[in-house]
C-alpha beads as a LAMMPS data file, in Angstrom:
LAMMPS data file: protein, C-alpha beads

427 atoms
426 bonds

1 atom types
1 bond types

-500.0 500.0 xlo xhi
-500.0 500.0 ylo yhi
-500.0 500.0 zlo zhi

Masses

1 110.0

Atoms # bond

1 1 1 384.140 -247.217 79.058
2 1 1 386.738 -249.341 77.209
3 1 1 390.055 -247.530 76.769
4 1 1 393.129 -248.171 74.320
5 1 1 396.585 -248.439 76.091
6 1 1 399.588 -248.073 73.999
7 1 1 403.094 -246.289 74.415
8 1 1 402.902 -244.271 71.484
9 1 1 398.998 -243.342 71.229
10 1 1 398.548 -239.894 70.639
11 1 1 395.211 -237.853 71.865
12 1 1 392.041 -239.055 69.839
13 1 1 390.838 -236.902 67.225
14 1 1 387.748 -235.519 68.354
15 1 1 386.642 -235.580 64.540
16 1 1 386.846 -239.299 65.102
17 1 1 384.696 -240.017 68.350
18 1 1 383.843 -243.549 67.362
19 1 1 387.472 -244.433 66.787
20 1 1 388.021 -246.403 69.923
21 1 1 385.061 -248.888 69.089
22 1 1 386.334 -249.326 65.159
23 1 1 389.718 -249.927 66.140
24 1 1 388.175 -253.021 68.442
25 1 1 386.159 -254.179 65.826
26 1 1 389.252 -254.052 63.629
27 1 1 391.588 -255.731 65.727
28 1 1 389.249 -258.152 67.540
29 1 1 388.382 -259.633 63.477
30 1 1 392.085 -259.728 62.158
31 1 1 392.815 -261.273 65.331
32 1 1 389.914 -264.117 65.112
33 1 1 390.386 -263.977 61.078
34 1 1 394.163 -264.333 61.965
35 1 1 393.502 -267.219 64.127
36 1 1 391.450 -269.435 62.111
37 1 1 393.915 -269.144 58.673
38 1 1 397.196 -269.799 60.568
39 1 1 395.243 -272.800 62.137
40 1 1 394.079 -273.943 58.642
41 1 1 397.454 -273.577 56.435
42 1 1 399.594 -274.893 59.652
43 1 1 401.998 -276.889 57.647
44 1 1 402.670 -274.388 55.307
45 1 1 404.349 -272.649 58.291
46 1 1 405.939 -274.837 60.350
47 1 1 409.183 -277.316 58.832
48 1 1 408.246 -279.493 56.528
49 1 1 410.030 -281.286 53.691
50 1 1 406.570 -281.871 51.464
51 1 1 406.984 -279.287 49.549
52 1 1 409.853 -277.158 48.168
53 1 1 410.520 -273.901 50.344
54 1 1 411.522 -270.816 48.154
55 1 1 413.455 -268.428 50.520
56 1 1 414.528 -264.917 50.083
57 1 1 417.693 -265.566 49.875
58 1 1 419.467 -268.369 47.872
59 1 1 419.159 -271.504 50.302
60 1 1 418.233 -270.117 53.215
61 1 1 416.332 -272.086 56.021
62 1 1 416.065 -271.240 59.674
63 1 1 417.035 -274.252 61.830
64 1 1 414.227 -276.393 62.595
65 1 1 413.891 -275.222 66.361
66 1 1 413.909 -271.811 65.571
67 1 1 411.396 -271.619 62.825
68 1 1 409.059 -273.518 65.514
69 1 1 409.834 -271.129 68.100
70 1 1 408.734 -267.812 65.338
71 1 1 405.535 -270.073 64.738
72 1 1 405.057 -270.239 68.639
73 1 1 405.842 -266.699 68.733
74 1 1 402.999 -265.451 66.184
75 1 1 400.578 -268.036 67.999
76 1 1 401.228 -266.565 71.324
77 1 1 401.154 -262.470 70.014
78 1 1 397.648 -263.755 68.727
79 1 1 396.567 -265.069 71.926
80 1 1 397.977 -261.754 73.923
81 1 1 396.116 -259.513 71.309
82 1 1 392.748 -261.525 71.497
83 1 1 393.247 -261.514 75.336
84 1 1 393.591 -257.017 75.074
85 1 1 390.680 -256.925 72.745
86 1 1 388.453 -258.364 74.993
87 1 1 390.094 -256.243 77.318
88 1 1 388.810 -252.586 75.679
89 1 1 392.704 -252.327 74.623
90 1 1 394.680 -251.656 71.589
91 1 1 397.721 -253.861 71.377
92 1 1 400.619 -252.579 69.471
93 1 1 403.318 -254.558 70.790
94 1 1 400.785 -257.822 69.790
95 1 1 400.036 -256.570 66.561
96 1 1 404.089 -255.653 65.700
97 1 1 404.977 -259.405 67.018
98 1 1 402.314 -260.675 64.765
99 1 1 403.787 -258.936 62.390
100 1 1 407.744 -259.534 62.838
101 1 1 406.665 -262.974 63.109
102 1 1 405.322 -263.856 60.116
103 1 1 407.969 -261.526 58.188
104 1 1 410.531 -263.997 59.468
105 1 1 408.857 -266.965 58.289
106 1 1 407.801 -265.755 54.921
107 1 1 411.728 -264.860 55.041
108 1 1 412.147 -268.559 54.643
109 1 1 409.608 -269.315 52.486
110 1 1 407.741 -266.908 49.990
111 1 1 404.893 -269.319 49.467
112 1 1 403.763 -268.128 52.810
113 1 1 403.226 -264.700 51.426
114 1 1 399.289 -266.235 50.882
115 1 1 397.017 -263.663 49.687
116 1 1 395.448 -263.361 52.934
117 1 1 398.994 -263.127 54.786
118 1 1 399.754 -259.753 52.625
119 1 1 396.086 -258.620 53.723
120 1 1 396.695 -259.249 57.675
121 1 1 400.254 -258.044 56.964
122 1 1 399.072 -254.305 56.376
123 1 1 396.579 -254.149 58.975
124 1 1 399.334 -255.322 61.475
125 1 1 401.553 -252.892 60.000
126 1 1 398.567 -249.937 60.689
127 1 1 397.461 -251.263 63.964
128 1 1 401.061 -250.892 64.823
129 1 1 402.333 -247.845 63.288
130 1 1 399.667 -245.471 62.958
131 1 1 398.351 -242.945 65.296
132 1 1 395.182 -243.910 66.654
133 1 1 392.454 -241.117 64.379
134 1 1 393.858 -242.602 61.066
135 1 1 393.698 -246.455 61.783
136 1 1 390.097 -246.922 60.918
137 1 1 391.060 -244.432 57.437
138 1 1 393.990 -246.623 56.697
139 1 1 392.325 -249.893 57.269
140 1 1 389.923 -248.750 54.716
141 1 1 392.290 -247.759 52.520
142 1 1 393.807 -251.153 52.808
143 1 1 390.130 -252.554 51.544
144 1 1 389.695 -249.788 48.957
145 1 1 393.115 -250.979 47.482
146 1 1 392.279 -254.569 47.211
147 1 1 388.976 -254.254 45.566
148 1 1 390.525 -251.539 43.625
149 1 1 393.780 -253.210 42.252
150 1 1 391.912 -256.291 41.681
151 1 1 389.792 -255.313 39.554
152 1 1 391.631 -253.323 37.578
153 1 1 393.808 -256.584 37.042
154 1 1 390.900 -258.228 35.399
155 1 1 389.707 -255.448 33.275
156 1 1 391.405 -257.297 29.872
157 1 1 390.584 -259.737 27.198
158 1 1 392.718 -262.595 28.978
159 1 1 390.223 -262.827 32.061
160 1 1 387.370 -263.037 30.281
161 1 1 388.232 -265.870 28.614
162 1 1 389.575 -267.874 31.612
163 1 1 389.778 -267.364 34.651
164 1 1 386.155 -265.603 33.849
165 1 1 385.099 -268.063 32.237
166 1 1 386.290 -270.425 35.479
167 1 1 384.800 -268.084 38.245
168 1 1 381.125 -268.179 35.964
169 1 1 381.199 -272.317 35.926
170 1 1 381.756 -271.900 39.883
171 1 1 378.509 -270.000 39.788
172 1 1 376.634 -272.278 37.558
173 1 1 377.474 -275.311 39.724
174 1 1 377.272 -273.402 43.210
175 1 1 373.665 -272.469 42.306
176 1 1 372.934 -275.518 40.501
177 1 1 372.215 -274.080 37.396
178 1 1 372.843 -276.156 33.965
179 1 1 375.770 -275.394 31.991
180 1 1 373.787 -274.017 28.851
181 1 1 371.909 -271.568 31.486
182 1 1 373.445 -268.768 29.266
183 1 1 374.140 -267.976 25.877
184 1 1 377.387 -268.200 24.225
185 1 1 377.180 -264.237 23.825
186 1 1 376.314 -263.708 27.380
187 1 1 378.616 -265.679 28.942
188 1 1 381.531 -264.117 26.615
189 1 1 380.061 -260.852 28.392
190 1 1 379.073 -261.759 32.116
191 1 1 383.027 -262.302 33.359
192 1 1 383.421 -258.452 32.825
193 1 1 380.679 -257.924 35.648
194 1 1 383.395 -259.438 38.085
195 1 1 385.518 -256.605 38.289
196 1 1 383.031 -253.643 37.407
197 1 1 381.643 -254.819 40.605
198 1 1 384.873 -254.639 42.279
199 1 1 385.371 -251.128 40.928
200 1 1 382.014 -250.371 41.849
201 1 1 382.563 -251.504 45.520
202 1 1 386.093 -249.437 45.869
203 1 1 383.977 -246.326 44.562
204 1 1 381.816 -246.721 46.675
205 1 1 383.791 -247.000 49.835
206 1 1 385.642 -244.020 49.426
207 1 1 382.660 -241.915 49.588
208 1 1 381.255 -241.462 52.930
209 1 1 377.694 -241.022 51.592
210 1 1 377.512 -244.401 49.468
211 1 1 380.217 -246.474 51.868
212 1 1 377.152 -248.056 54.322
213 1 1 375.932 -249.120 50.835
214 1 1 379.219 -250.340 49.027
215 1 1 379.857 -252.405 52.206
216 1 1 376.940 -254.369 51.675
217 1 1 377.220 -255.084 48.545
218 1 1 380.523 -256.451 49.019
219 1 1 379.150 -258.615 51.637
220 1 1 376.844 -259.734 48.715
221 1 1 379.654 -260.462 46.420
222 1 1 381.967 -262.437 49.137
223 1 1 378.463 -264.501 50.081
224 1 1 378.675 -265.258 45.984
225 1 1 382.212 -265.884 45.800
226 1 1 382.095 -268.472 48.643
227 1 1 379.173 -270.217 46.502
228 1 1 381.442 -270.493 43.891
229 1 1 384.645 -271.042 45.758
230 1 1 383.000 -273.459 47.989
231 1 1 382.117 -277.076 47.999
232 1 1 378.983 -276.662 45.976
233 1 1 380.894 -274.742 43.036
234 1 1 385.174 -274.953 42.879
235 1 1 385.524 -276.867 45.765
236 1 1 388.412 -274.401 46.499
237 1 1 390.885 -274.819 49.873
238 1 1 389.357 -274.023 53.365
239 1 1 392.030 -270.928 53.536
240 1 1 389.901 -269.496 50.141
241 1 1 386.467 -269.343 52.021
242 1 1 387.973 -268.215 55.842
243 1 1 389.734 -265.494 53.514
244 1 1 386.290 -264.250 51.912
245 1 1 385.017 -264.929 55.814
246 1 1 387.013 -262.723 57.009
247 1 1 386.384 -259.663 54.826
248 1 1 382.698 -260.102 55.499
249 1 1 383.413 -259.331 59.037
250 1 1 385.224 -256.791 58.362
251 1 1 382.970 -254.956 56.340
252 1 1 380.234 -256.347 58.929
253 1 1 382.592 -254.770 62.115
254 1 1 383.492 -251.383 60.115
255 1 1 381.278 -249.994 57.743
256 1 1 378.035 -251.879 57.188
257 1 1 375.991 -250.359 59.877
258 1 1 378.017 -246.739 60.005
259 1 1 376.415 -243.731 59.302
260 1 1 377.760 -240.463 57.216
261 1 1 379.097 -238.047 60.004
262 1 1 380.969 -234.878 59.554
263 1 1 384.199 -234.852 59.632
264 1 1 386.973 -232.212 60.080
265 1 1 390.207 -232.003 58.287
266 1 1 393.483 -233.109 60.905
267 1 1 397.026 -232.918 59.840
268 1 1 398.521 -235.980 59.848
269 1 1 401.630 -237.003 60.994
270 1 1 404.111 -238.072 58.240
271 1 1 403.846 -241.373 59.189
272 1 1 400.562 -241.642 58.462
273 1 1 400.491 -239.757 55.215
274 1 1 403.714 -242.466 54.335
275 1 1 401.702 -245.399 55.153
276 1 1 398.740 -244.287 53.071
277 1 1 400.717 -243.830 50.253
278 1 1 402.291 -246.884 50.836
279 1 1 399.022 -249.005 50.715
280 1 1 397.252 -247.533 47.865
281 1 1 400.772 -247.329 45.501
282 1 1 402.380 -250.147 46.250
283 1 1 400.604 -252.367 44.702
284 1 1 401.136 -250.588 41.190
285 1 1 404.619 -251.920 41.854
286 1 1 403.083 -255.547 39.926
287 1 1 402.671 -253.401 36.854
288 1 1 406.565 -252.995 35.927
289 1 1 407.016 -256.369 37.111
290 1 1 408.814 -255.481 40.737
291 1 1 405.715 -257.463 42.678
292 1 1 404.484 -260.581 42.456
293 1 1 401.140 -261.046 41.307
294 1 1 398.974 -261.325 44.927
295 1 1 400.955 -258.832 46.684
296 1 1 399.526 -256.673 43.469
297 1 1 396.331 -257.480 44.272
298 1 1 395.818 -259.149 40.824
299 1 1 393.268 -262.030 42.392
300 1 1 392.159 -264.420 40.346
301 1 1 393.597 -262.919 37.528
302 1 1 395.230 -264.236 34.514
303 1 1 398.869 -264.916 34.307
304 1 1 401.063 -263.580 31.443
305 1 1 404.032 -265.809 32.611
306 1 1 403.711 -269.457 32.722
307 1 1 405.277 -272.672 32.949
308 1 1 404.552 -275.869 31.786
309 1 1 406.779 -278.435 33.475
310 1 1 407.272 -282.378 32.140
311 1 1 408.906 -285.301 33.157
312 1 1 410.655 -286.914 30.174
313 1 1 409.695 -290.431 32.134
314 1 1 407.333 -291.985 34.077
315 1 1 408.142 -291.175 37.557
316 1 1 408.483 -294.258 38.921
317 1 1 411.598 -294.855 36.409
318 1 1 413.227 -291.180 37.634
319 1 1 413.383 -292.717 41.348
320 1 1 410.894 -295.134 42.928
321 1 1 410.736 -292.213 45.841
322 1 1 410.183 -289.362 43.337
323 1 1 406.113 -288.143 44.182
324 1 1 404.067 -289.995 41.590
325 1 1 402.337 -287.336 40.105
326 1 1 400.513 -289.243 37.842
327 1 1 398.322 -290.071 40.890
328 1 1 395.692 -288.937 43.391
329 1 1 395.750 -286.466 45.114
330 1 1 398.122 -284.737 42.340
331 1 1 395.755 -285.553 39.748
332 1 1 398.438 -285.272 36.861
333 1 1 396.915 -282.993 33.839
334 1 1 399.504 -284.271 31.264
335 1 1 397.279 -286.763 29.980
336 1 1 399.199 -290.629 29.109
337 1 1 401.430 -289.481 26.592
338 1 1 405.161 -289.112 27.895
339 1 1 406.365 -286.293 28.345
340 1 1 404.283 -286.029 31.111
341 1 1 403.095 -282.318 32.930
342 1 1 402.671 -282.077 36.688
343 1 1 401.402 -278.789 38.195
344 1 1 403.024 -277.614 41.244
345 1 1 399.942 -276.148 42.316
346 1 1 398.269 -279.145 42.584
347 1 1 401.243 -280.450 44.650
348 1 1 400.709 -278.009 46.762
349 1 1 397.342 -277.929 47.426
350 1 1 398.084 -281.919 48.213
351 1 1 400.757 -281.732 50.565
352 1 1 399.907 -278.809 52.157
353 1 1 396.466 -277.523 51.554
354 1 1 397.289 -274.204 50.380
355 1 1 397.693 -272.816 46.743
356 1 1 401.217 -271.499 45.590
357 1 1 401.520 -268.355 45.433
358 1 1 400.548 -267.696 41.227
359 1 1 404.178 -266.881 39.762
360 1 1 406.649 -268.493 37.682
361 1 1 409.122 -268.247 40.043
362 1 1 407.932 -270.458 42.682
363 1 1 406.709 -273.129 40.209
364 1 1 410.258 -272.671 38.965
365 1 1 411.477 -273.449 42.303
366 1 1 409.729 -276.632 42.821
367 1 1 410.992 -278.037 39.325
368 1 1 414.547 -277.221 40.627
369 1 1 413.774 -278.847 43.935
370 1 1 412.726 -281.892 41.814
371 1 1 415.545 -282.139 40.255
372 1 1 417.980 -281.659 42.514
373 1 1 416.564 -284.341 45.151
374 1 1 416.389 -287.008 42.774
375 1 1 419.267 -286.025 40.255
376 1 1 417.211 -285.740 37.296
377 1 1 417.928 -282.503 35.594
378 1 1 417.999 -284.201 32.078
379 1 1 414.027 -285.841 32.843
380 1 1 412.652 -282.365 33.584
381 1 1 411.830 -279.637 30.833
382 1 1 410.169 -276.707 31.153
383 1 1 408.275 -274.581 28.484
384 1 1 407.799 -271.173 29.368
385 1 1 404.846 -269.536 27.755
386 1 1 404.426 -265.673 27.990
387 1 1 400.651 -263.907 27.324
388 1 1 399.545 -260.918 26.537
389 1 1 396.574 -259.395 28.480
390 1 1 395.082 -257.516 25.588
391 1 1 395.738 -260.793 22.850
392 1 1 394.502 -263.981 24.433
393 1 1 395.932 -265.118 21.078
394 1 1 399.359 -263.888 21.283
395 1 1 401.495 -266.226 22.925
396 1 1 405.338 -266.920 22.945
397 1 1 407.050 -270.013 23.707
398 1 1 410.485 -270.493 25.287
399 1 1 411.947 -274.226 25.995
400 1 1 414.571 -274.855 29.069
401 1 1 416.141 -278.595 29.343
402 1 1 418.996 -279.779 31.388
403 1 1 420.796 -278.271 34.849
404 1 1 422.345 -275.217 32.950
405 1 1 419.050 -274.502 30.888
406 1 1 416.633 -274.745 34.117
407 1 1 419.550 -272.599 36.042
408 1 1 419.630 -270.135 33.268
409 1 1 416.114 -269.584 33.926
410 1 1 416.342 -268.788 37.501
411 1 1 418.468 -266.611 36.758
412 1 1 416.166 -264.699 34.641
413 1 1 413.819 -263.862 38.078
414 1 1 415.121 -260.505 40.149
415 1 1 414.005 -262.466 43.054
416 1 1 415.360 -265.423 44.029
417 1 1 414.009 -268.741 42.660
418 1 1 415.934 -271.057 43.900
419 1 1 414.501 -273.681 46.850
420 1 1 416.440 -274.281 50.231
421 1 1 417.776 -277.671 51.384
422 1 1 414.784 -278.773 53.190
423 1 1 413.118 -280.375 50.403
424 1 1 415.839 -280.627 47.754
425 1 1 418.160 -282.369 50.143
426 1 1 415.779 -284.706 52.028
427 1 1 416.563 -288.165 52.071

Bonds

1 1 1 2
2 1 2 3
3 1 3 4
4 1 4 5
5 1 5 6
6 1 6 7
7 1 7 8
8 1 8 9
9 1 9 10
10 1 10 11
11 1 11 12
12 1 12 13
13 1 13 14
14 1 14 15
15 1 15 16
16 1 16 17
17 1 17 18
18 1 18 19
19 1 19 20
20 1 20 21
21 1 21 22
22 1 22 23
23 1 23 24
24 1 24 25
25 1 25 26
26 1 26 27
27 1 27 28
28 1 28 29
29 1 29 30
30 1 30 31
31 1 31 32
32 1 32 33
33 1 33 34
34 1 34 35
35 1 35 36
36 1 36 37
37 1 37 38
38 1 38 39
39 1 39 40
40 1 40 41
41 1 41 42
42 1 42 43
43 1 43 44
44 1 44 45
45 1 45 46
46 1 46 47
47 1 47 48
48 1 48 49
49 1 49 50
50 1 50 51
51 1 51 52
52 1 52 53
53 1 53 54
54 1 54 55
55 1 55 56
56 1 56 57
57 1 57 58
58 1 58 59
59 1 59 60
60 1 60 61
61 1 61 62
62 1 62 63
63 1 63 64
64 1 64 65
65 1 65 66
66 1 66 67
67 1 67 68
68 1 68 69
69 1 69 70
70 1 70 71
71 1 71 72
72 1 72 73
73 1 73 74
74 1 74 75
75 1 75 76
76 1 76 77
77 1 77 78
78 1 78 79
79 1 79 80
80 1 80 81
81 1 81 82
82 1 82 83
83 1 83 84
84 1 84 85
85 1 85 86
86 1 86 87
87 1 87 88
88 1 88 89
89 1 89 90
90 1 90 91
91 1 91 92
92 1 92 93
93 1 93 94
94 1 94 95
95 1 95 96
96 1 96 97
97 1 97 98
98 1 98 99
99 1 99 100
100 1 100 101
101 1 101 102
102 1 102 103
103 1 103 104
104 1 104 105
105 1 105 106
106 1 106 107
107 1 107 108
108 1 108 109
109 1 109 110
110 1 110 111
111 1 111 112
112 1 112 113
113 1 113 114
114 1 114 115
115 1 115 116
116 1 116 117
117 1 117 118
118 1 118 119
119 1 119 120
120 1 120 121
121 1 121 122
122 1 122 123
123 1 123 124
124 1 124 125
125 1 125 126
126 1 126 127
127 1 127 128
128 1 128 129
129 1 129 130
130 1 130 131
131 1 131 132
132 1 132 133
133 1 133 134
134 1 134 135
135 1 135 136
136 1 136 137
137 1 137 138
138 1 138 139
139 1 139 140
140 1 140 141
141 1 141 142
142 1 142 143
143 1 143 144
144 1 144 145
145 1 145 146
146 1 146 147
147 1 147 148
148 1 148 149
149 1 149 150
150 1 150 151
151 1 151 152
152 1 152 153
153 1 153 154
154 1 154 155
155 1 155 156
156 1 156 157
157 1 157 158
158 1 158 159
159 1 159 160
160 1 160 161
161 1 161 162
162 1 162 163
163 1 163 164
164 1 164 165
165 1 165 166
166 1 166 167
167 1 167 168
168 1 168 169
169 1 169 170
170 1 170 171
171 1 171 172
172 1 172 173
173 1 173 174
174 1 174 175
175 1 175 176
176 1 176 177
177 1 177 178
178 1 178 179
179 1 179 180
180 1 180 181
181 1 181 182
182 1 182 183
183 1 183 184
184 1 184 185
185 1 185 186
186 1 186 187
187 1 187 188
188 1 188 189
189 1 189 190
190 1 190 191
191 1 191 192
192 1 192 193
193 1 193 194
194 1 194 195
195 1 195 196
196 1 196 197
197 1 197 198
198 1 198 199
199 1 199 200
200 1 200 201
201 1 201 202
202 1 202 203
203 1 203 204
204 1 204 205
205 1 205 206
206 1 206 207
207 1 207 208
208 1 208 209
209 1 209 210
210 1 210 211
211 1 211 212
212 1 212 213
213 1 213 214
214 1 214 215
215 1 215 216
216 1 216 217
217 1 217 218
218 1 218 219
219 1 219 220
220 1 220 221
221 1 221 222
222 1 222 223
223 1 223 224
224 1 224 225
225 1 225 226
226 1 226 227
227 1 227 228
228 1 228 229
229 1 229 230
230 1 230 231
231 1 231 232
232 1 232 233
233 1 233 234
234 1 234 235
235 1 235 236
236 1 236 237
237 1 237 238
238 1 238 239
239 1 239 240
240 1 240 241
241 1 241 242
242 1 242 243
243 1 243 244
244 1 244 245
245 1 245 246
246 1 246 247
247 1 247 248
248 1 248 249
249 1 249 250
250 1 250 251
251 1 251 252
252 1 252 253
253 1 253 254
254 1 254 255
255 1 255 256
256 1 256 257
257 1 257 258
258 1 258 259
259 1 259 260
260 1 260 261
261 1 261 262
262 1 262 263
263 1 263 264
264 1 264 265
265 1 265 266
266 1 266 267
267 1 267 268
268 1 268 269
269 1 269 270
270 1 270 271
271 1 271 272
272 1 272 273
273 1 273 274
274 1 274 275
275 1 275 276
276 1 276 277
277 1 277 278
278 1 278 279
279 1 279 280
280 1 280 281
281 1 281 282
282 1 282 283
283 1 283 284
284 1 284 285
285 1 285 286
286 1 286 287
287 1 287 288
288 1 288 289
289 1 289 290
290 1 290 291
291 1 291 292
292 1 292 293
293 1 293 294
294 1 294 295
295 1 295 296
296 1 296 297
297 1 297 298
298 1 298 299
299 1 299 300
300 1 300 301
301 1 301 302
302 1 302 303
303 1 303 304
304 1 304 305
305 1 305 306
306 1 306 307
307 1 307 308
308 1 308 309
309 1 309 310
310 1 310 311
311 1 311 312
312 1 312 313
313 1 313 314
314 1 314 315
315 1 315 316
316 1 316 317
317 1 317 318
318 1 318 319
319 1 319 320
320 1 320 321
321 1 321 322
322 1 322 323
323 1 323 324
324 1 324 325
325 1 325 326
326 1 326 327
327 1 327 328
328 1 328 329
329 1 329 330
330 1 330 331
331 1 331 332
332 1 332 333
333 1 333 334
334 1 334 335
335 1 335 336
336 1 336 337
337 1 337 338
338 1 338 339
339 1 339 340
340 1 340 341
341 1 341 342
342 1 342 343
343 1 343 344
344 1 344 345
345 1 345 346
346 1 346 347
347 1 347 348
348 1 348 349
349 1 349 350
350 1 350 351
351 1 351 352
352 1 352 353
353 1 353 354
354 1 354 355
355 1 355 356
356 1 356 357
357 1 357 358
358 1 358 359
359 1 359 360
360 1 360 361
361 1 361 362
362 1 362 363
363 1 363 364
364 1 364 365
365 1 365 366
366 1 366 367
367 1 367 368
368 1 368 369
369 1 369 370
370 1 370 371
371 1 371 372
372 1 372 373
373 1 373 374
374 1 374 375
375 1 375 376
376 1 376 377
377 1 377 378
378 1 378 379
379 1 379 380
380 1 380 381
381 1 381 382
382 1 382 383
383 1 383 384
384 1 384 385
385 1 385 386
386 1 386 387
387 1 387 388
388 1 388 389
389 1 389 390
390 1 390 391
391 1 391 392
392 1 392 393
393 1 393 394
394 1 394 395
395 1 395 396
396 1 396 397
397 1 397 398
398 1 398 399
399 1 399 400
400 1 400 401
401 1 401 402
402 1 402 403
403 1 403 404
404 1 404 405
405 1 405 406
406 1 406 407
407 1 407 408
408 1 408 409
409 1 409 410
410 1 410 411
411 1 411 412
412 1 412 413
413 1 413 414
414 1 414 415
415 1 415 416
416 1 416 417
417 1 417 418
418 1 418 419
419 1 419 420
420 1 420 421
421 1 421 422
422 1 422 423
423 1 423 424
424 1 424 425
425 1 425 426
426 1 426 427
């Protein structure tokens, strides 16, 4: 019989006999999941001078060798932990490396804080810190807070009219159904169903009775989503669909083939009760604007803060270095016209293959990057446009022009949004 080694494991619960085989599952799929999404978003964390690197701190970059040697350090704490799973053992120390790891780099650069990283991030953070009976309760608390705080982000006006909108054309091409498949009326209707199910899935999990059946029909709904995520619908980044993956093992590993047992109540230790807290209130941290939007959960979900960044010339006139963005693979949006609008996204799904992380700030951050590099702080402008979730309609406009104006801005953001030298002072 397998056994789980670690220097702070308590006794198991004996209301929790099947512990030892769900933590496996548990660590043996973040591991794997773990594996594959470092592997695909590599450049994203290793040095790079692409894209524009938004640290924690104002200008901050580790030195070149040393951010290789965290990287190395994460990719080796994987390899240990996958090595101990297959072993029958829990692995706190490779779990906490993983974990200390990848805090360091996003350190450097919070466009590593992916969706998925934040996901991984708490499991580490369970798999290391939790006594053994409440891992498998946490983890699912972990899953009941994503589906839970997503949808609730979608439950307004605003989504149903885009990004709803943009998920139901995913499905119409992933399926290959025409565009006039449904009615105006029911397509004005059929975004809401995106995060009812959601709800409907977090319900369901948190009930021991309906969680075998919850699981599975969140399986369902990642199956979908990878339809209309994948290259048949959205054509969205490899990191998307191993993301949606990865939660279909998970449910697969955990919960869709367990069976209602009785359980008795256990005290928990105050870590535990502090970590479950943690996970399911955090999160409401996004709604007084103290989180960024994916650590909130809010996937997929309309923005209320926006900017739309031009170039006052055509790029080649800035600098004949400066990125052409009027080009493939950028695929400029701004039309001919001067000014013309570039969307950092885009950049970064081009140079790096992952999308930036959906806040102002960091698009912020690549404007001032921009600028800096190639001196042009009087050929970039930037209109910020703010939304409200219940008004689609009600929209205000701000404009920002020059080094002081674009500055000014920053300044606005309680974290920081200004980009390190890697980028902004390349050659």
């Amino acid at each position: 019989m397998s056994t789980l080694d670690s220097p702070v494991s308590p006794a198991p619960d004996p209301a929790d006999r099947s512990a030892p085989a769900i933590i496996l599952r548990l660590q043996g799929v973040l591991t794997l999941g773990a594996i594959g999404l470092f592997g695909a978003s590599y450049r994203l964390w290793t040095p790079q001078t692409e894209f524009p690197q938004t640290p924690l701190l104002p200008g901050f970059a580790w030195p070149d060798a040393l951010a290789w040697s965290w990287f190395t350090v994460l990719a080796a704490a994987l390899l240990w932990t996958a090595a101990k799973t297959a072993r029958g053992e829990l692995s706190r120390l490779g779990n906490g490396v993983s974990l200390l790891a990848v805090a360091l780099l996003v350190f450097e650069d919070q466009h590593r804080l992916q969706a998925w990283t934040i996901h991984a991030g708490w499991l580490w953070l369970c798999l290391t810190l939790a006594s053994r009976a409440a891992i498998p309760r946490l983890a699912l608390a972990v899953t009941i807070a994503i589906y839970a705080w997503s949808a609730v982000s979608k439950l307004n006006p605003l989504f149903a009219e885009q990004h709803g909108q943009m998920l139901l054309n995913g499905l119409l091409r992933g399926f290959r159904l025409p565009a006039h498949a449904f009615s105006a009326s029911v397509r004005d209707v059929f975004p809401w169903a995106f995060p009812l199910i959601e709800l409907l899935i977090a319900a369901g999990l948190s009930w021991p009775r309906t969680r075998r059946t919850a699981a599975w029909l969140a399986v369902g709904m990642h199956l979908m989503l990878i339809v209309i995520l994948g290259p048949l619908g959205l054509n969205h980044e490899p990191g998307v669909l191993l993301w949606n993956g990865l939660f279909i093992a998970q449910l697969l590993a955990l919960w869709c083939f367990d069976r209602p047992r009785a359980t008795t109540a256990a005290r928990w230790p105050r870590r535990d009760v502090l970590l479950m807290s943690a996970i399911l209130l955090v999160p409401a941290l996004r709604w007084v604007d103290l989180l960024d939007q994916w650590p909130g959960w809010s996937l997929y979900s309309p923005r209320t803060d926006v900017l739309h960044i031009h170039l006052a010339d055509e790029p080649p006139r800035i600098d004949p270095a400066f990125p052409d963005f009027t080009s493939e693979p950028y695929r400029l949006i701004g039309g001919d016209a001067v000014p013309r609008e570039f969307v950092p996204d885009r950049w970064s799904l081009a140079a790096l293959g992952v999308p930036l992380n959906p806040d102002a700030r960091l698009e912020l951050s690549a404007a001032l990057a921009v600028a800096e590099r190639f001196d042009a702080w009087d050929r970039v402008s930037i209109a910020r446009e703010r939304r409200a979730l219940y008004d689609p309609h009600h929209r205000e406009w701000q404009e920002y022009r020059g080094r002081e104006g674009l500055e000014g801005l920053a300044a606005e953001f309680r974290l920081n949004a200004a980009p390190n030298r890697r980028y902004a002072g390349a050659p």
